[in-house]
PyMOL commands that place a pseudoatom at each C-alpha (Angstrom):
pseudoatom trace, name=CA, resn=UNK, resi=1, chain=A, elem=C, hetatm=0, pos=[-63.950, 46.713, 13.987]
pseudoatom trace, name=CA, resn=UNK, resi=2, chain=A, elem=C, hetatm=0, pos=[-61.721, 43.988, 13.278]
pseudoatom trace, name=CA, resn=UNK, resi=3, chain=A, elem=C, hetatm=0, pos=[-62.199, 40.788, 11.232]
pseudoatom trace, name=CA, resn=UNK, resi=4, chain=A, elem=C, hetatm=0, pos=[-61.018, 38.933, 14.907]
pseudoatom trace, name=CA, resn=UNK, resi=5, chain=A, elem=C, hetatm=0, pos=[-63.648, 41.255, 16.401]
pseudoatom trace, name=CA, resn=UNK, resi=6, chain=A, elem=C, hetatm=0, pos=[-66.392, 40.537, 13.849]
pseudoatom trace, name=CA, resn=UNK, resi=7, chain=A, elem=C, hetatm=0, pos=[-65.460, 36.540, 14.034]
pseudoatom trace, name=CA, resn=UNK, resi=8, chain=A, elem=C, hetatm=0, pos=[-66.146, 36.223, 17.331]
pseudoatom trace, name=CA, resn=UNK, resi=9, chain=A, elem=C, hetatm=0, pos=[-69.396, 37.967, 17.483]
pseudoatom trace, name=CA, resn=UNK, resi=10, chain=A, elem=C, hetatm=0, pos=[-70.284, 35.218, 15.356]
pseudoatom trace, name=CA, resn=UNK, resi=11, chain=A, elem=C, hetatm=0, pos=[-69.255, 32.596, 17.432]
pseudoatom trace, name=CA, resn=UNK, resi=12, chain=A, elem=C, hetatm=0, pos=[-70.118, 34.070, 20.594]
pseudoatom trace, name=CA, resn=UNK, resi=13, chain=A, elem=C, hetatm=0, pos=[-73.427, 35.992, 20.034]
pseudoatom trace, name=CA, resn=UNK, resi=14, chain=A, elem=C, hetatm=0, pos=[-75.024, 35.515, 15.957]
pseudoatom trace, name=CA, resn=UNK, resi=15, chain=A, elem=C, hetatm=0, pos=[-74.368, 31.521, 16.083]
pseudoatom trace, name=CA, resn=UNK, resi=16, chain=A, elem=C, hetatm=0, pos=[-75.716, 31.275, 19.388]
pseudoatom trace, name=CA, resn=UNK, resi=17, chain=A, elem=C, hetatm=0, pos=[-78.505, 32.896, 18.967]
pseudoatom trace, name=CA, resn=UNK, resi=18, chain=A, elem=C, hetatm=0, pos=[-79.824, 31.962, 15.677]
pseudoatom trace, name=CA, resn=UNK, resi=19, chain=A, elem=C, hetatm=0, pos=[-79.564, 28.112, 17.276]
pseudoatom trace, name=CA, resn=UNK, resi=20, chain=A, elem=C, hetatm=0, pos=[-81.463, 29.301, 20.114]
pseudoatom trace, name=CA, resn=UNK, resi=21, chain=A, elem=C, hetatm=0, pos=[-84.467, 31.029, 18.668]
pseudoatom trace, name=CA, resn=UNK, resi=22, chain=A, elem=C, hetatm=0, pos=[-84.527, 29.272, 15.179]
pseudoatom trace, name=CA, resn=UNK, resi=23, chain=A, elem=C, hetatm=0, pos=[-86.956, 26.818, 14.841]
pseudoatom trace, name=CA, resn=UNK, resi=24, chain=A, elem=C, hetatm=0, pos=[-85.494, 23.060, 15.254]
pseudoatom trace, name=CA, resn=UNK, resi=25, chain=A, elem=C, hetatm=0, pos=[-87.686, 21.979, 12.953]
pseudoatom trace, name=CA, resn=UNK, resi=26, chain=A, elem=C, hetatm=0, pos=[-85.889, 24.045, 10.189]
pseudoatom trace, name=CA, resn=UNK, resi=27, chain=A, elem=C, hetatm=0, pos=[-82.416, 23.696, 11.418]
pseudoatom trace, name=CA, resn=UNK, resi=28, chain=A, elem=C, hetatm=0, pos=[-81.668, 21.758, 7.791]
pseudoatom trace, name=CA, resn=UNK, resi=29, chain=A, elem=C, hetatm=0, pos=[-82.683, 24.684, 5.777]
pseudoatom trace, name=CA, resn=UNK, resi=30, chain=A, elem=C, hetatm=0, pos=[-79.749, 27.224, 5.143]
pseudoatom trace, name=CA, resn=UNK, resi=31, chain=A, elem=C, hetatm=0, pos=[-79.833, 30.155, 7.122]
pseudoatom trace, name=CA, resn=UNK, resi=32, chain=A, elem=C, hetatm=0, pos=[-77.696, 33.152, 5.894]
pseudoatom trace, name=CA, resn=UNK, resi=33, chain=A, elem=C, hetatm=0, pos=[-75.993, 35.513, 7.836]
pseudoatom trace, name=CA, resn=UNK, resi=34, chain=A, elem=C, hetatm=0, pos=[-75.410, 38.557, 5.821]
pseudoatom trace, name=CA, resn=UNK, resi=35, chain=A, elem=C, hetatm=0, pos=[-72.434, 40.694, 6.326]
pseudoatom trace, name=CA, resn=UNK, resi=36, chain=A, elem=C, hetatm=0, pos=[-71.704, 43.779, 4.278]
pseudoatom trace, name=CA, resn=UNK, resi=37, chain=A, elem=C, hetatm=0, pos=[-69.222, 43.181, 1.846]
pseudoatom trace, name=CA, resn=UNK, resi=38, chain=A, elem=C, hetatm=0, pos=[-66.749, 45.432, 3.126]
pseudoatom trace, name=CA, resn=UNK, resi=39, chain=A, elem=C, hetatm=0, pos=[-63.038, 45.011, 4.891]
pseudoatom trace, name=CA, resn=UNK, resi=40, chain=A, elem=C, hetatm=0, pos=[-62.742, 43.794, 7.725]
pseudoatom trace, name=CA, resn=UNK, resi=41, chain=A, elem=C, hetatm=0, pos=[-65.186, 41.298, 6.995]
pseudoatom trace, name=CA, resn=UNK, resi=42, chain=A, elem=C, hetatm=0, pos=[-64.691, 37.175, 7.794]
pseudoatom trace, name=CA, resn=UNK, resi=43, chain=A, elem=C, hetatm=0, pos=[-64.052, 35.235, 5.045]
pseudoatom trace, name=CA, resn=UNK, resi=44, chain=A, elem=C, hetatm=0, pos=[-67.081, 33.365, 4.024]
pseudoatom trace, name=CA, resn=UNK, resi=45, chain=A, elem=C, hetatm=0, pos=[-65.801, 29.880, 3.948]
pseudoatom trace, name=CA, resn=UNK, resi=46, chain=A, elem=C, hetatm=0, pos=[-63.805, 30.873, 7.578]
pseudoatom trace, name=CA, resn=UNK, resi=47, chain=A, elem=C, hetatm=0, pos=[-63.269, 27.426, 8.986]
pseudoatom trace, name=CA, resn=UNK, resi=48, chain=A, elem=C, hetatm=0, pos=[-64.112, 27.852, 12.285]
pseudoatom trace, name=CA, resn=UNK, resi=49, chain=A, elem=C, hetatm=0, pos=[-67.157, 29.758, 11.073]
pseudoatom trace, name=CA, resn=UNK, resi=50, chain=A, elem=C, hetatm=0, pos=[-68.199, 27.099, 9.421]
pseudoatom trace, name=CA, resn=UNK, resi=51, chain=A, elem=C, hetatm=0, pos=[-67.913, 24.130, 12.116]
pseudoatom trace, name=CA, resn=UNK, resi=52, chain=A, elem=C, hetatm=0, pos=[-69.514, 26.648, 14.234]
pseudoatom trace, name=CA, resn=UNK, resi=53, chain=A, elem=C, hetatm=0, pos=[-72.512, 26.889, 11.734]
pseudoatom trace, name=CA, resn=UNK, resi=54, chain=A, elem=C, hetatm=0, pos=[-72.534, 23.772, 10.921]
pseudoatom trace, name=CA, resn=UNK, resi=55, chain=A, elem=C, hetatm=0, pos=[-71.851, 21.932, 14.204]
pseudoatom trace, name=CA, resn=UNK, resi=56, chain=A, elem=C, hetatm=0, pos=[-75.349, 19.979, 15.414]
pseudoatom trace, name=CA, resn=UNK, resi=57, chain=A, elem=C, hetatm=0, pos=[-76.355, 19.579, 12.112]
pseudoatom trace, name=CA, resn=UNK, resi=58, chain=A, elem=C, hetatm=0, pos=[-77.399, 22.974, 11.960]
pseudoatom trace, name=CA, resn=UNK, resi=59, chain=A, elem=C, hetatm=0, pos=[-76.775, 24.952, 8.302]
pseudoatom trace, name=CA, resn=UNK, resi=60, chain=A, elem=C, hetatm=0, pos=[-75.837, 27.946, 8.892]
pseudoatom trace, name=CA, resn=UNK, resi=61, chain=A, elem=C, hetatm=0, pos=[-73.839, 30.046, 6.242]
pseudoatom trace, name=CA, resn=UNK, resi=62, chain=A, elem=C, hetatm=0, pos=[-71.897, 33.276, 6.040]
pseudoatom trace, name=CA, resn=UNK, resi=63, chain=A, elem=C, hetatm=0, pos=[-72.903, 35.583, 2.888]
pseudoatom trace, name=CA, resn=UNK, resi=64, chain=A, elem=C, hetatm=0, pos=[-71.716, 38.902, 1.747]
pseudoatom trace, name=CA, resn=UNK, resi=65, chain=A, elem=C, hetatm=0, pos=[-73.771, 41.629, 0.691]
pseudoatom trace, name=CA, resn=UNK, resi=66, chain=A, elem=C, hetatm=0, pos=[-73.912, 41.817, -3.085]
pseudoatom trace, name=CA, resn=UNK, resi=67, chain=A, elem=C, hetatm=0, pos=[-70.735, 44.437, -4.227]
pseudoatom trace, name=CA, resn=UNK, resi=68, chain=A, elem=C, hetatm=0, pos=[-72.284, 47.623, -4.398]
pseudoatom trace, name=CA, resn=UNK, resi=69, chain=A, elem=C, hetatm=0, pos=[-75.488, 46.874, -4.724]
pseudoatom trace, name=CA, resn=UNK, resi=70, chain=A, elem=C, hetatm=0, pos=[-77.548, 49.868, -5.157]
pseudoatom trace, name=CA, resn=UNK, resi=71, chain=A, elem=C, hetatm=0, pos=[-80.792, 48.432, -3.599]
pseudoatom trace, name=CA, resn=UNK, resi=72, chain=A, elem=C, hetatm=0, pos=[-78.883, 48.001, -0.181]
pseudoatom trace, name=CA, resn=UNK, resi=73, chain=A, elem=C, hetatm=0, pos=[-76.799, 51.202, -0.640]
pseudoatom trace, name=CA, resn=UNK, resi=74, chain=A, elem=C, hetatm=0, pos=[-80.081, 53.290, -1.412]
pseudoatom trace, name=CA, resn=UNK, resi=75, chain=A, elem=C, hetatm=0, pos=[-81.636, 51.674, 1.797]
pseudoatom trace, name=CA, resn=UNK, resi=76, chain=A, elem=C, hetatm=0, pos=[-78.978, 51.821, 3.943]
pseudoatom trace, name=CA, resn=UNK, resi=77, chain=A, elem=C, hetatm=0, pos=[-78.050, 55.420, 3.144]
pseudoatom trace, name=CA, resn=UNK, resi=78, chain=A, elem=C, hetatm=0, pos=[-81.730, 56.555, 3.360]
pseudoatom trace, name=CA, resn=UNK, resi=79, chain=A, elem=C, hetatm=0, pos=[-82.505, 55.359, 6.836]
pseudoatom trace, name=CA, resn=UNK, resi=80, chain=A, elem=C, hetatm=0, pos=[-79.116, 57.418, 7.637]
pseudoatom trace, name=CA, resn=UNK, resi=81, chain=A, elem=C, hetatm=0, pos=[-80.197, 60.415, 5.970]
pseudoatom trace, name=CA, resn=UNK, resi=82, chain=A, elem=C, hetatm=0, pos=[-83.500, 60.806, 7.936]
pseudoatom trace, name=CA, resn=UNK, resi=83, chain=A, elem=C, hetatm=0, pos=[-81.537, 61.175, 11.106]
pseudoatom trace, name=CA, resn=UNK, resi=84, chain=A, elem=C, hetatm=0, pos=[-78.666, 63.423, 9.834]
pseudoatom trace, name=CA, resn=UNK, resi=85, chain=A, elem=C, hetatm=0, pos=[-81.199, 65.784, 7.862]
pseudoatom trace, name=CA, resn=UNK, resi=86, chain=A, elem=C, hetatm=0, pos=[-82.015, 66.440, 11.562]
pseudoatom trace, name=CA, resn=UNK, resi=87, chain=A, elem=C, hetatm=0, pos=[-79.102, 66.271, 12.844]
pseudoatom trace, name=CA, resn=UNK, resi=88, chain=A, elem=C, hetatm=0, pos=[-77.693, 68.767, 10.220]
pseudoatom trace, name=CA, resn=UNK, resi=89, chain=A, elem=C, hetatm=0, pos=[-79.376, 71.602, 11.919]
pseudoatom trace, name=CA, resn=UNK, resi=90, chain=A, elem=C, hetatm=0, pos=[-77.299, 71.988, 15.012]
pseudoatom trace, name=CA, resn=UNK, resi=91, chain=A, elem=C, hetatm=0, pos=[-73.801, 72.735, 14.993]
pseudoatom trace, name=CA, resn=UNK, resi=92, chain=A, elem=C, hetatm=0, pos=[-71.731, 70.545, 17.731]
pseudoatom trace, name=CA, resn=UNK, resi=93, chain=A, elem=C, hetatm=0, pos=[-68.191, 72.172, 18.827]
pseudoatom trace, name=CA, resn=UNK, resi=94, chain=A, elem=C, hetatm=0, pos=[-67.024, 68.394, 20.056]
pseudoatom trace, name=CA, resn=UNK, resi=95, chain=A, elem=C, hetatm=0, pos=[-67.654, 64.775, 19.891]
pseudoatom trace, name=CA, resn=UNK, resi=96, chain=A, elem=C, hetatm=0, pos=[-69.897, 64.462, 23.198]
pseudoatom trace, name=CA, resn=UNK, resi=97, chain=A, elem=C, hetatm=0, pos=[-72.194, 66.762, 21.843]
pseudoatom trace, name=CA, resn=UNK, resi=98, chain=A, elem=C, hetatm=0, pos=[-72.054, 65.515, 18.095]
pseudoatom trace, name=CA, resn=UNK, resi=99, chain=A, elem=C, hetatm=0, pos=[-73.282, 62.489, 20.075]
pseudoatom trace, name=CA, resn=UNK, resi=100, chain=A, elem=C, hetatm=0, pos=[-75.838, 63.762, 21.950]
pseudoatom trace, name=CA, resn=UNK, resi=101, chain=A, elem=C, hetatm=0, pos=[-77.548, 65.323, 18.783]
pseudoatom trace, name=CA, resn=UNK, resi=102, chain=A, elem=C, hetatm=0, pos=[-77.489, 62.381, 17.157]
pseudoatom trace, name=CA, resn=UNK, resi=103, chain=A, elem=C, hetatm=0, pos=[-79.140, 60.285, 19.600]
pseudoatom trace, name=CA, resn=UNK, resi=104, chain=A, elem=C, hetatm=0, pos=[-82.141, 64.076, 19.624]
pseudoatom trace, name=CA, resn=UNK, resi=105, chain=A, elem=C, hetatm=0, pos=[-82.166, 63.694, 15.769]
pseudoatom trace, name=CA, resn=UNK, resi=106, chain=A, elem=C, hetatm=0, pos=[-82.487, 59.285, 16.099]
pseudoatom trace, name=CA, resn=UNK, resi=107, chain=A, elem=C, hetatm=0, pos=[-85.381, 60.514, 18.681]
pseudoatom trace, name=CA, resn=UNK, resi=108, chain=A, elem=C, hetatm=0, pos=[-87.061, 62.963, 16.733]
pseudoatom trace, name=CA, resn=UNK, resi=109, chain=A, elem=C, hetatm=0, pos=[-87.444, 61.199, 13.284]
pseudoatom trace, name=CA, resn=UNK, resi=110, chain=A, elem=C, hetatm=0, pos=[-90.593, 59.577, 13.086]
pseudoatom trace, name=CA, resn=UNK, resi=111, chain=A, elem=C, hetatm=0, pos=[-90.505, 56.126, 13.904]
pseudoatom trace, name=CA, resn=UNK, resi=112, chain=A, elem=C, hetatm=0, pos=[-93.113, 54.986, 10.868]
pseudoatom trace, name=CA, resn=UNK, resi=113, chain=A, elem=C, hetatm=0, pos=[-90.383, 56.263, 8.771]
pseudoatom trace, name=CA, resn=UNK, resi=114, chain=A, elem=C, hetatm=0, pos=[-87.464, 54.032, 10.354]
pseudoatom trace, name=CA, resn=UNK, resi=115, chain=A, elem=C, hetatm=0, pos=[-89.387, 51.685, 10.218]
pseudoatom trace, name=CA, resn=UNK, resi=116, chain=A, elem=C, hetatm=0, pos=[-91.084, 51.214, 6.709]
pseudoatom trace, name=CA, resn=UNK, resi=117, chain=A, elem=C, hetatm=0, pos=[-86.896, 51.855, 5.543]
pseudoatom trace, name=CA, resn=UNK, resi=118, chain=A, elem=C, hetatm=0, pos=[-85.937, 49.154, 7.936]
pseudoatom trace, name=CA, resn=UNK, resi=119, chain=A, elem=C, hetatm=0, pos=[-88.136, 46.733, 6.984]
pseudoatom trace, name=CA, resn=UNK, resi=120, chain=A, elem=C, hetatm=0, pos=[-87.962, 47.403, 3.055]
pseudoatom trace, name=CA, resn=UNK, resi=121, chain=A, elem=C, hetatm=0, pos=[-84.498, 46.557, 3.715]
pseudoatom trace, name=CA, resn=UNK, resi=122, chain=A, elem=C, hetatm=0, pos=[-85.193, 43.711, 5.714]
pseudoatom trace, name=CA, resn=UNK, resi=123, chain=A, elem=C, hetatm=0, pos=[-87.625, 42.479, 2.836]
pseudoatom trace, name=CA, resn=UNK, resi=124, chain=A, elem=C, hetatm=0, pos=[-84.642, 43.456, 0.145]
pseudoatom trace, name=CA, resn=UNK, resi=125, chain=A, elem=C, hetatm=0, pos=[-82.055, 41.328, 1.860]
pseudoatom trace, name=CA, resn=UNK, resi=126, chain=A, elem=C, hetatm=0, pos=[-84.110, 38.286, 1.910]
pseudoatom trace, name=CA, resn=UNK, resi=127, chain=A, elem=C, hetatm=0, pos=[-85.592, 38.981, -1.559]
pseudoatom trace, name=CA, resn=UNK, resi=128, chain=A, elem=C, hetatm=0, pos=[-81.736, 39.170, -2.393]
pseudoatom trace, name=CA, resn=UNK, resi=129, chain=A, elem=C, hetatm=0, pos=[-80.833, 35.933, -0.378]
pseudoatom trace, name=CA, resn=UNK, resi=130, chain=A, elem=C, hetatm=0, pos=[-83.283, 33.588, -2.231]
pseudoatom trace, name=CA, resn=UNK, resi=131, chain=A, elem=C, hetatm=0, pos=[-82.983, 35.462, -5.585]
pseudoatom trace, name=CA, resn=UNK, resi=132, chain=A, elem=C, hetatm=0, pos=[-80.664, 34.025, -8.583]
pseudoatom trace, name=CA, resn=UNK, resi=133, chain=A, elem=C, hetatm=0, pos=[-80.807, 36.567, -10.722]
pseudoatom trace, name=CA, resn=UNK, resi=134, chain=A, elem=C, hetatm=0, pos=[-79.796, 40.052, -10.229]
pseudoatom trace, name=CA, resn=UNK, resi=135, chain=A, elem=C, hetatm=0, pos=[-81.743, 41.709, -12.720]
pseudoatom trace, name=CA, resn=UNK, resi=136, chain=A, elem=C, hetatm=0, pos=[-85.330, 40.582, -10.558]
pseudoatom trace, name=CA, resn=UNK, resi=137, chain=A, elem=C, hetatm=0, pos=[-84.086, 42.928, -7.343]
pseudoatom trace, name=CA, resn=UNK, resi=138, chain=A, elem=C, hetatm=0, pos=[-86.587, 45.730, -7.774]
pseudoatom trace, name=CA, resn=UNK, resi=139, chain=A, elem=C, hetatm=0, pos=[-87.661, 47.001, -4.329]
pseudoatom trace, name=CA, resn=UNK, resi=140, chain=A, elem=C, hetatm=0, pos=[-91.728, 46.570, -4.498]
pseudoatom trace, name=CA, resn=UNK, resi=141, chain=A, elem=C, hetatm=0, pos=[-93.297, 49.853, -3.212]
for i in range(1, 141): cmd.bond("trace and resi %d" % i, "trace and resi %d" % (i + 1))
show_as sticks, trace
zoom trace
């Protein structure tokens, strides 16, 4: 992935998109995009981001994930662990089949447990986006 590469996702697909499934009525509010806060990542104030978000009168913004933040790390590296602790127990001799047991192990975890990660992730991130102080981020169980 390249910062060109991750640029024009935004303009072609995450832009897009968001403008054609937000609601109009809210197209003043800021909407975040959230990018993780790690190289090659598009500079938040990207010009050509920016008229792109903001173009229409639209408010869209580029964020990066809080540096290390061990709310998103925990999540993130959780909902990867329940595959790979599957995963783990075969022993692949080459990338194809690395692959394939990946996508068994993705299959096999249990999808209430994706999911409940996913969206206490989903729930962190916005909990993050609207918060202004750091020391409130506690993930509510």
């Amino acid at each position: 992935m390249t910062r060109e590469l991750s640029r024009k996702m935004l303009l072609e697909y995450v832009i897009p998109a968001i403008k054609a499934k937000w609601p109009h009525a809210q197209m003043l509010q800021p909407i975040k995009i959230q990018q993780y806060n790690a190289r090659p990542h598009v500079d938040v104030n990207d010009p050509v981001v920016v008229a792109a978000g903001t173009s229409g009168g639209w408010n869209i913004r580029l964020a990066n994930q809080p540096a290390q933040s061990p709310e998103l790390n925990a999540l993130d590296v959780g909902f990867f662990y329940s595959i790979q602790s599957l995963q783990s127990q075969t022993i692949p001799r080459n990338v194809e089949q690395l692959i394939d047991e990946v996508s068994l192990a993705f299959e096999a975890t249990a999808a209430d447990t994706l999911e409940k990660t996913f969206v206490t992730l989903q729930l962190m991130m916005k909990h993050i986006m609207i918060s202004t102080s750091p020391t409130s981020r506690r993930i509510a169980y």
